[in-house]
N, C-alpha and C positions, 0 to 999 in steps of 0.2 A: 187378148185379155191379160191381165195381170191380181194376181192375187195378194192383197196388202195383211198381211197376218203381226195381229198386235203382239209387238216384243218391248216395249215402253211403257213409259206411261205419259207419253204425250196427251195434252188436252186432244180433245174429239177425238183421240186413236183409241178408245175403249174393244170395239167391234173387228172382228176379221170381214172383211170386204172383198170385192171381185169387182173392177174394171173393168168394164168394154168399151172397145174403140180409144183406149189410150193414146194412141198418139192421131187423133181425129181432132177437131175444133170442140166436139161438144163432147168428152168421154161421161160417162152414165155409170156409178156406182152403186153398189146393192149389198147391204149383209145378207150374211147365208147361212141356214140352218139345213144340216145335212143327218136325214132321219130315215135310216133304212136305207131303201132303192128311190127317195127322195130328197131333193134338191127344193128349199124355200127359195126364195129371193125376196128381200124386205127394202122398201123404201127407209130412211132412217134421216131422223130432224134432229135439233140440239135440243137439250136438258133446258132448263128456264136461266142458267147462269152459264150455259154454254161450255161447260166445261166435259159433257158427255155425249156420245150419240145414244139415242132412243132408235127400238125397231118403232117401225112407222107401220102402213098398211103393206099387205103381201103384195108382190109385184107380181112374181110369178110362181108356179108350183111344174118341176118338171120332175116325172115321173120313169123312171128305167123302162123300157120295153123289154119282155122276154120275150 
């Protein structure tokens, strides 16, 4: 995995992100909202002029085990 944390202000680079399977054919990215002992994972689309990402629907919710 790699984790892309916005220090820019490139277009669509608004969101910190998390990459899996980077160096694979199809790498799969996800923003991430870290809330407690929980980890969001958000799908994310562009703005209508493209110049921002939007969270999208939650992909995944992973939760700490004690």
């Amino acid at each position: 995995y790699w984790i892309n944390v916005d220090l820019n202000t490139d277009p669509m680079d608004n969101l910190d992100e998390i990459v899996f399977n980077i160096y694979k054919n199809h790498p799969k990215s996800y923003s991430f909202k870290i809330n407690a002992d929980t980890l969001n994972l958000y799908d994310t689309r562009a703005n209508a002029d493209s110049t921002e990402l939007i969270l999208d629907k939650l992909a995944y919710k992973l939760v700490r085990q004690k």
